[in-house]
N, C-alpha and C positions, 0 to 999 in steps of 0.2 A: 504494500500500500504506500500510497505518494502522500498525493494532495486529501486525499481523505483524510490523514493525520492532523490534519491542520483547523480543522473543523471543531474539535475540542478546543483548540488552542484561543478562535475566535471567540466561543461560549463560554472560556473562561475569563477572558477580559472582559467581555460583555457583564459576566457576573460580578465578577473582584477585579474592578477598578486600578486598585494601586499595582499591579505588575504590566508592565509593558508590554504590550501584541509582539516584542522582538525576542523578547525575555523567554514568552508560551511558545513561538515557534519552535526557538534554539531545544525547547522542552520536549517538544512534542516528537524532535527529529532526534533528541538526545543518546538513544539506543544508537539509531544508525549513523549518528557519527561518532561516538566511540567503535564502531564495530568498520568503518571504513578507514580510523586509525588503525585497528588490529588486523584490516586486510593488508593494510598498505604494508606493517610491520610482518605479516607471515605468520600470525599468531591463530588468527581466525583465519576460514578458507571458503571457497566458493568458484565454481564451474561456469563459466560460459556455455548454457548447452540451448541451440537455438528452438525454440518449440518446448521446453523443457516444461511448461505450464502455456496456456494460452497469454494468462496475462503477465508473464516473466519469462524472461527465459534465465535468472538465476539460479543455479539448482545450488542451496546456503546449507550445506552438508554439514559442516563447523561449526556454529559459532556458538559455546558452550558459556561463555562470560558474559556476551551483552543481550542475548536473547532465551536464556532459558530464562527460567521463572524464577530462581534465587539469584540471576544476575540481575536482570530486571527490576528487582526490587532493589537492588544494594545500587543499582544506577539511580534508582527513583529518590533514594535517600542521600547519593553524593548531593547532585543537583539541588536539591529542596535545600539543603544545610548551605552551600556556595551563595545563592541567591536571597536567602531570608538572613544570612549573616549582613546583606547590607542592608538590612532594614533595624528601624528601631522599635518600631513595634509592633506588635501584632503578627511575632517574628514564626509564632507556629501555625496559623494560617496561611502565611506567606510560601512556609515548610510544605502543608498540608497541600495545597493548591499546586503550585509546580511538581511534588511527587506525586501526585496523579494524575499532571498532564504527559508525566514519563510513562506511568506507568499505563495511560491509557494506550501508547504506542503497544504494547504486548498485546492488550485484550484486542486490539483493532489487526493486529497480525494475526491471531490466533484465527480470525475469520479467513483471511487469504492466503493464507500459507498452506503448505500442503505440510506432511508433518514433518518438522524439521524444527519446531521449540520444543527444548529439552525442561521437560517437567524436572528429572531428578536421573541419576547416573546415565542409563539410554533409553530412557521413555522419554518419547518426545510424542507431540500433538500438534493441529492443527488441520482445520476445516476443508480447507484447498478451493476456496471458493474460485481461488487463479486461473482454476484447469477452465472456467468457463468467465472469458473478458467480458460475455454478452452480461452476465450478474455480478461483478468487480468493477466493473469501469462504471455504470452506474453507482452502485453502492458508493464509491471513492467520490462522486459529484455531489450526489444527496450528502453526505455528511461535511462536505466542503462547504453547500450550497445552504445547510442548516444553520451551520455556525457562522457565517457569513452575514447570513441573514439575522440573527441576533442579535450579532455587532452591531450590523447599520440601526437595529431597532432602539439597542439598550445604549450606545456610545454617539450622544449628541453627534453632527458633523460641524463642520466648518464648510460656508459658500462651498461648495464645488467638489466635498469629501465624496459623499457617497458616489461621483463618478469616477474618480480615484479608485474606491473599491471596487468598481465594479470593473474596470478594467483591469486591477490587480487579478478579479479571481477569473476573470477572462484570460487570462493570461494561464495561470496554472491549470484552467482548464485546457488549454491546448498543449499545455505541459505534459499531463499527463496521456493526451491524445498521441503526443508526441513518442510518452516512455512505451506505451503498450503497442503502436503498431508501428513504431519505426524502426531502426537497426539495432542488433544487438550491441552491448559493450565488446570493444576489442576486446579484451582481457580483466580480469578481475581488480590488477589496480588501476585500471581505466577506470571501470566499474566505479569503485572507492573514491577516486579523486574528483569524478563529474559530480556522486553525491554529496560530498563537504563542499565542492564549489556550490550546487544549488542549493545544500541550506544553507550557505551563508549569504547570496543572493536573496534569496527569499526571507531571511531573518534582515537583512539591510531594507528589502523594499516595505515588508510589514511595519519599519517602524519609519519609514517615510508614511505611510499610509496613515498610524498610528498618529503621526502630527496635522492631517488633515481633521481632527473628530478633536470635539471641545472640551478642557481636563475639565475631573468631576471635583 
């Protein structure tokens, strides 16, 4: 999952105001970019196999640290403590909020992954909603399209925000039109380095966006 990810991310600044729409992104994506560190490092692993699911062709054979479900959590708990340390108060909401915008990354893989999260030693899970793009690449827009839409409702704009956003999620929607039926990665730290470039693109443009919508 891409841009579905990020649909929480907008639902929870819509909700809890004081963290940043750059902040919930970097959150939401936080699994898979420590885990595209650990590609790049040889640590985690991952196949280029073209066709390997409809809506991927990653076959994520590896990745025992940031996607099983006792990594997951201990990711969900870095992040939350990094972030709410810069806060003065209201430091375990702050906590609370970010480790479930981490940890919503899992329960929203758990749906499109074929099974390849590791519950505990080698039981691993996952739905595989991937093997069919016809009910993934929807699924990934409606939760974009939800969260999105909460934003624009609960986060005042400024003159001209709301078309701001809507060219923002216009965009990741082609993004992801993009990831699903365009070419595969050359190689795995292909793979790795395109994804820390677009979340950090997407974490830059969300908080350009973030300054178009009125503080609360």
């Amino acid at each position: 999952m891409l841009v579905g990810h990020y649909g929480p991310a907008f639902a929870a600044r819509a909700v809890f105001r004081r963290i940043p729409l750059w902040v919930l992104f970097v959150a939401v994506q936080w699994m898979d970019v420590v885990w595209s560190i650990l590609v790049l490092l040889g640590i985690e692993k991952v196949r280029i196999v073209p066709g390997f699911t409809e809506g991927s062709p990653l076959d994520l054979y590896y990745m025992p640290y940031t996607h099983s479900l006792p990594g997951s959590l201990v990711l969900a708990g870095i992040l939350g403590a990094i972030v709410s340390a810069f806060y003065r108060t209201r430091r375990l909401v702050v906590f609370a909020v970010v480790a479930a915008a981490v940890f919503s990354h899992w329960l929203l893989d758990l749906i499109v992954h074929v099974p390849d999260l590791m519950l505990y030693d080698h039981v691993k899970v996952g739905f595989g909603l991937w093997r069919h793009v016809a009910f993934s690449l929807p699924l990934e827009l409606v939760l974009l399209a939800a969260g999105a839409w909460l934003y624009a409702k609960c986060v005042p704009a400024r003159p001209g925000g709301n078309a701001w956003l809507g060219i923002f999620v216009a965009a990741m929607v082609a993004l992801q039109v993009w990831v699903n039926f365009g070419p595969p990665p050359a190689s795995p730290a292909a793979a790795a380095q395109t994804a820390l470039l677009a979340y950090g693109l997407l974490a830059l443009l969300a908080g350009l966006v973030d300054l178009s919508r009125i503080k609360a």
